[in-house]
Residue frames as qw, qx, qy, qz and C-alpha x, y, z in Angstrom:
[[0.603, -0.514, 0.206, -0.574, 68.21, -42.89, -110.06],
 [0.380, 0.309, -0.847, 0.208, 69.58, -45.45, -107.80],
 [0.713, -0.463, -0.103, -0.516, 67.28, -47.84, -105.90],
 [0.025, -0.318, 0.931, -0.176, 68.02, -50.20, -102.91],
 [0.542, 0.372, 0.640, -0.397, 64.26, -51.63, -102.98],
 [0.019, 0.362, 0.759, 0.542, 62.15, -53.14, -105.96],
 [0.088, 0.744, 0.640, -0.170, 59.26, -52.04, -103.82],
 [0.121, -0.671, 0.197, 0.704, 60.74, -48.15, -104.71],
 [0.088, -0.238, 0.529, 0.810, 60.50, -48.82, -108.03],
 [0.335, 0.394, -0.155, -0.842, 58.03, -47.55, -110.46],
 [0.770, 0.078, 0.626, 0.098, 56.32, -50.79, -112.57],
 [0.471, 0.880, -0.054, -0.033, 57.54, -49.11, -115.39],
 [0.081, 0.697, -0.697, 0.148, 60.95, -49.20, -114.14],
 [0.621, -0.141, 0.753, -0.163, 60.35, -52.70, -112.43],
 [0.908, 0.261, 0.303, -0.124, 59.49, -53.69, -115.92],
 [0.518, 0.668, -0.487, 0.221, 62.74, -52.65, -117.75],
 [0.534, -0.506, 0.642, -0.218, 64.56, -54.23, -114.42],
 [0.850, 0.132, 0.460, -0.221, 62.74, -57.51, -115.55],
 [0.781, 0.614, 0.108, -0.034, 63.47, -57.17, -119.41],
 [0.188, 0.676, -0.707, 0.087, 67.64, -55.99, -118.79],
 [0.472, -0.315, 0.800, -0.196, 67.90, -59.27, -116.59],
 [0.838, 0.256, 0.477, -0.068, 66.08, -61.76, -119.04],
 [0.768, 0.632, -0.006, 0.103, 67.80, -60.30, -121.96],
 [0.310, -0.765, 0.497, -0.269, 70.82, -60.52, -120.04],
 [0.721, -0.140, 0.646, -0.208, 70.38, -63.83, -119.09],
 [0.839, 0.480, 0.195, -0.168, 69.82, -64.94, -122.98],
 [0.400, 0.846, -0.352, 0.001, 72.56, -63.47, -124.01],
 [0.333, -0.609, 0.697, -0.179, 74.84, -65.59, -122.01],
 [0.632, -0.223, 0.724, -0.164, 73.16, -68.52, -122.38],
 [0.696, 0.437, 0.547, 0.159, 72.97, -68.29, -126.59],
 [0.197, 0.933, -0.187, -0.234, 74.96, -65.93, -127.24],
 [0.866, 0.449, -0.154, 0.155, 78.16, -66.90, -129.47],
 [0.733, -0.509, 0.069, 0.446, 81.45, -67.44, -127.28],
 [0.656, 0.103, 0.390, 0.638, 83.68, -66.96, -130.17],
 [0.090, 0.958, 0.265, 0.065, 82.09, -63.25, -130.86],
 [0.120, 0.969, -0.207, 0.062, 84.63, -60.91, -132.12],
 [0.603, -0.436, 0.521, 0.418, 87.61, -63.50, -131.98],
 [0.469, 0.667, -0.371, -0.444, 89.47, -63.74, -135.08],
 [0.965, 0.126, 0.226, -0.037, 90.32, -66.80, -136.82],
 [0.415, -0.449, 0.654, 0.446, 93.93, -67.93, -137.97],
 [0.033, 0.524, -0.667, -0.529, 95.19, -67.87, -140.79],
 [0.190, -0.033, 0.974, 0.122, 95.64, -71.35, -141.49],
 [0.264, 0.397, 0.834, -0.279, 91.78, -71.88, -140.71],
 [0.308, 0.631, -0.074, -0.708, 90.74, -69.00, -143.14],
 [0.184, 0.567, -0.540, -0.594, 92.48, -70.23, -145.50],
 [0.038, 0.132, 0.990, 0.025, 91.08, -74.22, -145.29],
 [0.350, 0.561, 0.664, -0.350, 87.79, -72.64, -145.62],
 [0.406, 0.602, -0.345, -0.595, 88.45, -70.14, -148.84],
 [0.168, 0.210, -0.857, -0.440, 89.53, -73.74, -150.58],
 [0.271, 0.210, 0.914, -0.218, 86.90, -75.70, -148.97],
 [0.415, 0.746, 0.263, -0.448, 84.01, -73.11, -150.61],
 [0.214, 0.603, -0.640, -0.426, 86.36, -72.68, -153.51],
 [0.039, -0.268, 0.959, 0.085, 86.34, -76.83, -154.06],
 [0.121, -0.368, -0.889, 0.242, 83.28, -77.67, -152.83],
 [0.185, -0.166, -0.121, -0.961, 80.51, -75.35, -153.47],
 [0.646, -0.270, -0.585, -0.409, 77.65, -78.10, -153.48],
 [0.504, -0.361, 0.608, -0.496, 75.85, -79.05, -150.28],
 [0.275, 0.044, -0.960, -0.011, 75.20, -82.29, -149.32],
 [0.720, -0.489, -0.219, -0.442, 72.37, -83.27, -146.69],
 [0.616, -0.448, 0.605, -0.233, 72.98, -85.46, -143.56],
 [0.843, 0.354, 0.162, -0.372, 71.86, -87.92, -145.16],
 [0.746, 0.636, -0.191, -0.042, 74.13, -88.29, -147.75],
 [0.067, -0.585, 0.725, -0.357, 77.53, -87.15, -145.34],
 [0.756, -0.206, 0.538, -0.310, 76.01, -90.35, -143.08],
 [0.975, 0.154, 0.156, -0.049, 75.93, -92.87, -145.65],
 [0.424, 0.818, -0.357, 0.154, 79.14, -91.86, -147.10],
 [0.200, -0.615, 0.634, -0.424, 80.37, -92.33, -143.76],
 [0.330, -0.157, -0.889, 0.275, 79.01, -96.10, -143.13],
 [0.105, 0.014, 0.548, -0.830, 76.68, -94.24, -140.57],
 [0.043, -0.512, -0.843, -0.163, 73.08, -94.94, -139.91],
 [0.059, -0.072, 0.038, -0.995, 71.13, -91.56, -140.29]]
């Protein structure tokens, strides 16, 4: 059914209206640009060693002082 008025609609139907347009809206504004690109090669492959090398996490912390950096 195809309205040209809100007042015409139903508050049932005025509430899905509401809820496609806010979750709409979210999506856009936190949704993930990069969604469903693929990544090169290269960049694949600088992360298989990086996890491969480097298993351990670190904190901020730690990356900061390393770095000189006040955290």
């Amino acid at each position: 059914m195809s309205y040209s008025n809100v007042a015409d609609l139903t508050v049932d139907e005025f509430k899905n209206l509401i809820k496609e347009v806010v979750t709409q809206t979210l999506l856009e504004l936190l949704g993930d640009p990069d969604e469903g690109l693929d990544l090169r090669e290269e960049i694949k492959e600088r992360l298989h060693r990086s996890l491969a090398t480097n298993g351990e996490t670190r904190s901020a912390q730690e990356v900061a002082a390393k770095l000189g950096l006040d955290w």
